[in-house]
C-alpha angles and dihedrals in degrees: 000000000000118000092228099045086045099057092056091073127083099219150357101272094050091061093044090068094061102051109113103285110258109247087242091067087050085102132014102162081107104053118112085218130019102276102256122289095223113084118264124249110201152040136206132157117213113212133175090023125178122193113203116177125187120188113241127175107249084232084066088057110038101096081062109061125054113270094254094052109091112216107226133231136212120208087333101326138072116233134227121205139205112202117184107183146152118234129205141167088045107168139119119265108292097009130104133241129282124221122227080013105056104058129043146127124289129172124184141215116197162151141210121246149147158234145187081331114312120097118219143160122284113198121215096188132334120205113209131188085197103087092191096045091051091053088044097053092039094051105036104022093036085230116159092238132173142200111235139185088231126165131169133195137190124218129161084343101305124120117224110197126183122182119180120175120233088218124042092009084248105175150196129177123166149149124238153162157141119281108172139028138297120283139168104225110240119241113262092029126117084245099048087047096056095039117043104070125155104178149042134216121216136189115209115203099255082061095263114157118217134182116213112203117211133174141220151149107267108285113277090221126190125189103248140186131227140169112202100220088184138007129175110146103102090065106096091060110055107257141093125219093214116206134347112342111266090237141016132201137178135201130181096208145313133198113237135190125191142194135217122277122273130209112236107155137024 
């Protein structure tokens, strides 16, 4: 911003209403809850991404997820999700883009959950090729992060994605890809449910729960295809996903904003 347009603000969160408007804002009507009023702090952009879902009794997960969060069901069974993805554009609010810092691999392991209304993400763990950014999310976010040796490839229109964990040797390799065309998943619909989540729940160590607000369009979902070649990431805890996952979405990107963390539970 220019020196003589920001002094002529009071305060931080004055300027930060004028800053050019991030593309995700550019629309809320389909948010479940108004976006913070706080300003947002950050910017990503998700790219390549696979939904797999696998249906788990919530009785399987509970151990996983603090006691005052409630597991969700969906027509009589809780979900677990693996999520492959690229990300881009990662930066704080204002500032640009850093090469070798700002895009990376992430894949996600999690679960759907809730509290005092409002349904977000748990995390059971997140693998990451980015080292700062895992020490970033794990120490700010409270995120279970992990470093991870992770490539993926492109070739004829199919994704190939490999994850491989530096400790623990923890993997994921799989193929994957669109097949059809693009769609925004109804309300009320499996794929609307798994999907269109605007919030995520976190666990400090001295047992602290936080909520983590982010924003985006409504999901431009494809039906996709993938074959797991290998999947390992539910054994630590105890559980095993059996067989094809039950659904599979694709998405080809999506701008997202977040928040700070808030505390909502001790």
């Amino acid at each position: 911003m220019p020196r003589n347009l920001e002094c002529e603000f009071d305060n931080v969160d004055e300027r930060f209403t004028l800053e050019t408007v991030h593309p995700a804002l550019s629309r809320v009507d389909h948010r479940p809850w108004p976006i913070p009023s706080r300003p947002w702090i950050g910017r990503q952009r998700w790219c390549d991404l696979l939904f797999a879902h696998w249906p788990v009794p919530a009785s399987t997960l509970r151990h996983l997820v603090p006691e005052s969060l409630t597991i969700q069901e969906f027509e009589g069974t809780s979900w677990v999700g693996v999520v492959p993805f690229r990300m881009e554009g990662v930066s704080f609010r204002g500032l640009p883009d850093v090469p070798g810092l700002s895009s990376f691999l992430e894949l996600n392991l999690r679960l759907y959950v809730e509290y005092q209304g409002k349904p977000g993400v748990w995390f059971v763990s997140l693998d990451c090729s980015n080292p700062p950014a895992v020490w970033a999310a794990r120490t700010f976010f409270h995120l279970p992060y992990f470093r991870a040796h992770m490539s993926m490839d492109e070739f004829a229109g199919d994704l190939t994605y490999y994850s491989e964990r530096v400790a623990g040797g923890i993997a994921m390799e799989a193929v994957y890809g669109p097949t059809g065309e693009g769609y925004q998943a109804p309300p009320g619909s499996l794929d609307h449910w798994l999907t269109e989540r605007y919030c995520l729940y976190a666990q400090s160590r001295s047992g602290q729960l936080f909520r983590g607000h982010i924003h985006h369009h409504p999901w431009p979902l494809q039906p996709a295809k993938a074959e797991f070649l290998y999947n390992d990431l539910t054994k630590p805890h105890g559980f095993a996903l059996e067989g094809p996952p039950a659904t599979l979405h694709f998405s080809r990107k999506i701008d997202v904003v977040i928040w700070g963390l808030e505390r909502v539970a001790g």
